[in-house]
C-alpha positions in Angstrom: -60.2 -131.4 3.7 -56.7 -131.2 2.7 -54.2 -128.9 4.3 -52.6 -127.2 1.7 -52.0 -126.5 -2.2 -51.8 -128.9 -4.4 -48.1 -129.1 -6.3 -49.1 -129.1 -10.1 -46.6 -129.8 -13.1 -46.1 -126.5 -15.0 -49.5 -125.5 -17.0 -51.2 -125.8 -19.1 -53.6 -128.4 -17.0 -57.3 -128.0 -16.5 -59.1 -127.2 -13.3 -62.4 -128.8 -12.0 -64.1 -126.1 -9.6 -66.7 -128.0 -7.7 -68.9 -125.5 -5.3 -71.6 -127.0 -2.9 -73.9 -125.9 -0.3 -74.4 -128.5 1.9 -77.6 -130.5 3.7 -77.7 -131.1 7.3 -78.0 -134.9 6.1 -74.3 -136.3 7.1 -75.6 -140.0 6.6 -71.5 -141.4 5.8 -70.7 -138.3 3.5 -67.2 -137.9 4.9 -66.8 -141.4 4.1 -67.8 -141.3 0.8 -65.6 -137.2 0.5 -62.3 -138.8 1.8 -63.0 -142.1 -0.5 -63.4 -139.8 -4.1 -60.5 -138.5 -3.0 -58.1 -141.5 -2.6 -60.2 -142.8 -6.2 -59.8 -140.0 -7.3 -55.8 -140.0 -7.1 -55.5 -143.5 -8.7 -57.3 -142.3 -12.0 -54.9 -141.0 -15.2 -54.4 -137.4 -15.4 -55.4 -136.3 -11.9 -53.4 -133.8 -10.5 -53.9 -133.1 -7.1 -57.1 -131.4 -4.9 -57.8 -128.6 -2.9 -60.8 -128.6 -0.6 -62.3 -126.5 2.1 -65.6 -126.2 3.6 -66.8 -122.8 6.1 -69.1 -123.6 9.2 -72.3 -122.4 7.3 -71.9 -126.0 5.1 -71.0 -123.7 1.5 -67.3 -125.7 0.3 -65.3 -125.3 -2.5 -63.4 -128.2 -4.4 -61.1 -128.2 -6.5 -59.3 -131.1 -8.4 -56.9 -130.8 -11.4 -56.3 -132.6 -14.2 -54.3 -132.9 -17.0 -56.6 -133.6 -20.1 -60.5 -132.8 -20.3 -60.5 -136.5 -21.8 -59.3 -137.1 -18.4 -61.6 -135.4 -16.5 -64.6 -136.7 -18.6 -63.5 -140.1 -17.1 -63.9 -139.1 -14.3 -67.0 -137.9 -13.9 -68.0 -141.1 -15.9 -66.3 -143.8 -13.1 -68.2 -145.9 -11.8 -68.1 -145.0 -8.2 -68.0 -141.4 -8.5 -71.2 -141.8 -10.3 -73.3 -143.3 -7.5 -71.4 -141.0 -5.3 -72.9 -138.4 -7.7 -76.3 -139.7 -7.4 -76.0 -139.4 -3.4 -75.1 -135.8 -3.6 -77.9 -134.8 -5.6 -80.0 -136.8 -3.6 -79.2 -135.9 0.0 -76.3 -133.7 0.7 -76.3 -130.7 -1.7 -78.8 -128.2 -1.3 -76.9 -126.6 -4.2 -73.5 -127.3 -6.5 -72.0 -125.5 -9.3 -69.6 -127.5 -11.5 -67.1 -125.2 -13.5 -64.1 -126.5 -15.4 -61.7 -124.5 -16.8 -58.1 -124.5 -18.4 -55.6 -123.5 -15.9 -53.0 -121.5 -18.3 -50.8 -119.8 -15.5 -49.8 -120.2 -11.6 -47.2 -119.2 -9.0 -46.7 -119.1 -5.6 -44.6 -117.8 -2.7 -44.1 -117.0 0.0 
């Protein structure tokens, strides 16, 4: 999980809102988290991620990007994809996927 917000250029950028309820399957799935992450990264347009997970197994994801075409990539990669297919298959009891255009942010303290 990461251990802060992510620093994002100025918007507009898009945001991809990934919520999950998970299995009690573990079978590598931090493995295969902390690896989408670092592939993730290495892909144009990505932005930065925000992750968190409560002790009940419901987390919330989400990665930014800087074009939809970008994020459409994404989704379409190779690895992600049978990463994907493992989620549906064993460690989501439930996801929502929601993408939407980030227009404005600030922060403090």
């Amino acid at each position: 999980m990461t251990s802060g917000p992510a620093r994002t250029p100025a918007p507009p950028y898009y945001a991809v809102i990934f919520s999950s309820r998970r299995t009690p399957v573990d079978d590598g799935y931090g493995a295969v988290a902390d690896r989408m992450v670092k592939l993730a990264a290495g892909q144009p347009g990505f932005l930065g991620v925000e992750s968190a997970r409560d002790a009940d197994g419901f987390g919330i994801t989400v990665s930014y990007w800087a074009t939809l075409e970008d994020i459409a990539a994404w989704k379409a990669e190779g690895e992600h994809r049978l990463a994907q297919s493992s989620g549906k298959q064993k460690w989501y009891a439930a996801f929502e996927v929601r993408i939407t255009r980030v227009e404005r942010a600030y922060g403090g303290p």
